[in-house]
N, C-alpha and C positions, 0 to 999 in steps of 0.2 A: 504494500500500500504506500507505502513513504518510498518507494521508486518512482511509482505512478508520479508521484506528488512530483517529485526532483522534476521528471520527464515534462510536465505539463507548464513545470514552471519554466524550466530553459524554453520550450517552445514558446510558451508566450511575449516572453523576455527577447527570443532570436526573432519574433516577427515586429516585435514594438523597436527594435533597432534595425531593421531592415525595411521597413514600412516608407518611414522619408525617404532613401535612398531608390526604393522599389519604383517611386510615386512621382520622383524629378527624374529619372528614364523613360518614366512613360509618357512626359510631355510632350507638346509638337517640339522641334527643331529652335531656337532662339535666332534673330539674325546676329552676324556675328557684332555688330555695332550697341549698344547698348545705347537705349530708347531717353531722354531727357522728359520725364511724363509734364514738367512745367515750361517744355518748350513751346513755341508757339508755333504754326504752323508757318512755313515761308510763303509770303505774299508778295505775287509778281507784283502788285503796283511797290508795296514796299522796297523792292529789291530794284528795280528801275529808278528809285527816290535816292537809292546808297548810290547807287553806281552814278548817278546826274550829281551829288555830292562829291563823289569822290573824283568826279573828272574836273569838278570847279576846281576843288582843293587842287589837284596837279595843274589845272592852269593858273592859278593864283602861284605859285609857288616856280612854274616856271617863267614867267613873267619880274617877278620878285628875281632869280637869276639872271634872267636880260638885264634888268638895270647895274646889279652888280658887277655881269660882264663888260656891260656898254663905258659903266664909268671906268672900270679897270683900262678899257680900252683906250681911255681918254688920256687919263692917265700915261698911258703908255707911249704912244701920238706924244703928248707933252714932253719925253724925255727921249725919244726918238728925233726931234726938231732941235734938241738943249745938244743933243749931242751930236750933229748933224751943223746946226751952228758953230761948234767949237773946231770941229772941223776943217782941215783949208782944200783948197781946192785939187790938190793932188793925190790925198790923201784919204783914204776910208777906212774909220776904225773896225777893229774886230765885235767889238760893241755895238757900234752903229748896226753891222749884220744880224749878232744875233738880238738885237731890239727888233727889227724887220720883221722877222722870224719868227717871233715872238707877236706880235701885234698880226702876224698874217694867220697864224691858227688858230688866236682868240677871234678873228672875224668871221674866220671860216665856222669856227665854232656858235657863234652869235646869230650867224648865216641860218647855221641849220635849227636851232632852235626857234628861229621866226617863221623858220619854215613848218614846225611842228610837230620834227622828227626827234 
């Protein structure tokens, strides 16, 4: 009789710890991303509103880099002329070139950003 008992009790003891385990195998498949349940659903007009935002923000911002280049430019023009005046006539400094140089691929650079590339 106190077999019996042992017997009855490991079984019931083996399916009450087998039970959870039995019962998350039996569910469907999960995707493998895990669900945000306080996400909100994505809305095309929403997502249309971020992207016309976020394309301002990058033309605000490369606009904002034109003028820094344009004056850098300016800038450069002004010590390209300083050094170019000191200059004489037979003479062309190593300077003077790479000022050129220098002021022709910040334009070219200036060039393509107003171009929008």
């Amino acid at each position: 009789m106190r077999f019996k008992l042992v017997i009855v009790s490991l079984s019931l003891l083996f399916f009450t710890l087998a039970l959870p385990s039995w019962a998350s195998a039996r569910t469907p498949a999960q995707s493998s991303q895990p669900r945000d349940p306080l996400a909100i659903p994505e809305d095309p007009a929403r997502r249309a509103e971020q992207e016309k935002e976020m394309a301002k923000k990058a033309n605000q911002e490369r606009q904002a880099q034109l003028r820094r280049d344009t004056e850098h430019l300016l800038r450069l023009s002004s010590e390209l002329k300083q050094y170019v005046d000191k200059s004489s006539e037979n003479t062309l400094s190593l300077e003077v070139i790479k000022k050129a140089e220098e002021i022709e691929k910040l334009a070219h650079s200036v060039k393509e950003k107003m171009k929008g590339n």
